[in-house]
Structures are given as C-alpha cells and as structure tokens.
C-alpha positions as CSV (number, residue, x, y, z in Angstrom):
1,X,-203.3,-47.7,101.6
2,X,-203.0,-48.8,98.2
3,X,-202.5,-52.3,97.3
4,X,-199.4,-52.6,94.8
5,X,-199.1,-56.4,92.7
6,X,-195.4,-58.1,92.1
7,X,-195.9,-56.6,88.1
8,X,-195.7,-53.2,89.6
9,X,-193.6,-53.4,92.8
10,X,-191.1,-54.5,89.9
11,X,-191.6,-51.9,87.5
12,X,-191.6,-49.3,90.3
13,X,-188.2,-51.2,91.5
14,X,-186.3,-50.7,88.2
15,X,-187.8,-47.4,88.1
16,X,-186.4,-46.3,91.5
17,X,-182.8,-48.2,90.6
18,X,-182.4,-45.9,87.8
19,X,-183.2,-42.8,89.2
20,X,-180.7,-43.7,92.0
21,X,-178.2,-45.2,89.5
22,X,-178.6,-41.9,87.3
23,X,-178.3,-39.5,90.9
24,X,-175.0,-41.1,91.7
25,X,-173.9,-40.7,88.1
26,X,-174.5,-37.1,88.3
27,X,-173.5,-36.6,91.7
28,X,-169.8,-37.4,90.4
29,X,-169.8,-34.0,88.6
30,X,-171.5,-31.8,90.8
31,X,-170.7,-29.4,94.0
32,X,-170.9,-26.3,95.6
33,X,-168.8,-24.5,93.5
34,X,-169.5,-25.5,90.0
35,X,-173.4,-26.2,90.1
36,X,-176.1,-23.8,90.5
37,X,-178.2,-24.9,93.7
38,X,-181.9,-25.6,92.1
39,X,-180.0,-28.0,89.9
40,X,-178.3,-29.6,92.9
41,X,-182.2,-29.6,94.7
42,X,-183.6,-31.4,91.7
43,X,-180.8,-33.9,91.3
44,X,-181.3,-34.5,95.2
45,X,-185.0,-35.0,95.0
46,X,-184.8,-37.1,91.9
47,X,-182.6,-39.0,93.8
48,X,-184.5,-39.4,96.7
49,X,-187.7,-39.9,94.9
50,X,-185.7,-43.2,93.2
51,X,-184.6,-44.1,96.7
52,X,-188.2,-44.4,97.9
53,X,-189.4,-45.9,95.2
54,X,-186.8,-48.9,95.7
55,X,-187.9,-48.9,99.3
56,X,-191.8,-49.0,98.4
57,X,-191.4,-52.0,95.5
58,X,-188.8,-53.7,98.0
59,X,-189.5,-53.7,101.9
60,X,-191.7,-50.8,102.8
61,X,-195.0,-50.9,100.3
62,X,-196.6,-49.1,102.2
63,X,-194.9,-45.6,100.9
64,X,-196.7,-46.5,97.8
65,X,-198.9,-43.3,98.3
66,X,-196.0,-40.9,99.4
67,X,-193.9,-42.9,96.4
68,X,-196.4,-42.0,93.8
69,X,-196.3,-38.2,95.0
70,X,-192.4,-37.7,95.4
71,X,-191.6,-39.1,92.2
72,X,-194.0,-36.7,89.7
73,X,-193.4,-33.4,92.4
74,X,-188.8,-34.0,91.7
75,X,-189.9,-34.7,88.2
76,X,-191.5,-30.8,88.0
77,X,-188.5,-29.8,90.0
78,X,-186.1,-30.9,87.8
79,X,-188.1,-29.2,84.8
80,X,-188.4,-26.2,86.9
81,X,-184.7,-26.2,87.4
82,X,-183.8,-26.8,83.8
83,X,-186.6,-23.9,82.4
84,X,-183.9,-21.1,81.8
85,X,-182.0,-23.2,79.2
86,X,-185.0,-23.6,77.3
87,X,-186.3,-19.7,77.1
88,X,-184.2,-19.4,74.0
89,X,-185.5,-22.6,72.1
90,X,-183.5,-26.0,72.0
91,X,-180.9,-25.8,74.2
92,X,-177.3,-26.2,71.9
93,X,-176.3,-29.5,73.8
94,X,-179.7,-30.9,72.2
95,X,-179.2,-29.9,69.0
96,X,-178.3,-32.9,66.0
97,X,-175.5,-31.3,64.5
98,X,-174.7,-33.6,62.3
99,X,-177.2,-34.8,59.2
100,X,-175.9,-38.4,59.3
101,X,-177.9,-38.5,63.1
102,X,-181.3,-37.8,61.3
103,X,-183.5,-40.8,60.6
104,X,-183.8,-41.7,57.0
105,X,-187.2,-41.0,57.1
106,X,-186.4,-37.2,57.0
107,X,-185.0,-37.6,54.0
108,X,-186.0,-37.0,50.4
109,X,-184.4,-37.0,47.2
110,X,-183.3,-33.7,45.4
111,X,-181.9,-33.3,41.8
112,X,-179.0,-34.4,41.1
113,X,-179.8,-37.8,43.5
114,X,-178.2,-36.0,46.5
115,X,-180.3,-36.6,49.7
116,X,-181.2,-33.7,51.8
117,X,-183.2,-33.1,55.5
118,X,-186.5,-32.0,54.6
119,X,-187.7,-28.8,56.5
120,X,-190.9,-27.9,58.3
121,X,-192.9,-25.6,56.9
C-alpha cells in the first residue's frame, strides 16, 4: 500500500474536485442523442477517475494505488476519444483567430511601424 502525506492527499483532493467539477460541467450538454459514445466513456471515466481521487485524498487512502492507475488510463481515453479531430491538424475550435490573442512576444516590427505575427519557418 502506498503511504500518501497531507501535501499530496491535498493536491490529489483538488485534483479529483476538478475533474468531478469539470464532469458535471460537461455532463449538462451531453446525451444519447447528440454525443458520440467514446466521448460519453471518456467524460464518464474522467469523472470517475476525479471521484476516486477525492475518495483516496479524503476517507479511503487506501485506493491510492487503483487512484494513481484510473486517473492516467481516463486521461488516454479521453485522448483516444478526441484523436479523429486532430488527424487534420489543429482542430478549428483551437485555432487563435484573432491577432490581438497572440502574446506580444510574437510580434516584430515591419516597415512602416505596423506590427505583424511572425511565422515559423
């Protein structure tokens, strides 16, 4: 069994509370007929992974071992479930669209004094 400290019963608390926070968010928007079912899985298992995690940090630390394996195995779910959006590239609902969003740091100065995103080669 491992032996888990307050520091990261509390981090593994906070960690669990917003996965379940984020699940019921989500939730909200999603059934049977408007989500696709391995989205539905991964939103379940992240939840569920959150839900043990509060139980380890709180009253039961000894899940801390099936915990530390749920969490990481919804995690590759989830990225399993979201894959097809990505076979394209950047998925349009990630793209910055507007320039005013990119850090000023991405900037340089053209002629003229107009500022402009630099590109990568």
């Amino acid at each position: 069994m491992i032996e888990l400290s307050m520091a990261v019963r509390v981090v593994l608390g906070m960690i669990g509370l917003g996965l379940v926070l984020t699940g019921l968010c989500r939730a909200r928007y999603m059934s049977i007929t408007t989500t696709k079912p391995l989205i539905r899985y991964a939103a379940a298992a992240q939840f569920g992974s959150g839900l043990v995690l509060l139980l380890c940090a709180t009253v039961k630390p000894q899940w801390a071992t099936a915990a530390l394996m749920l969490a990481p195995s919804a995690a590759l779910l989830a990225q399993a479930a979201s894959a097809r959006y990505w076979r394209a590239g950047l998925p349009a609902a990630f793209r910055r669209t507007d320039p005013a969003e990119l850090p000023p740091s991405l900037y340089r100065r053209v002629a003229g004094g107009a500022s402009q995103p630099e590109r990568n080669p």
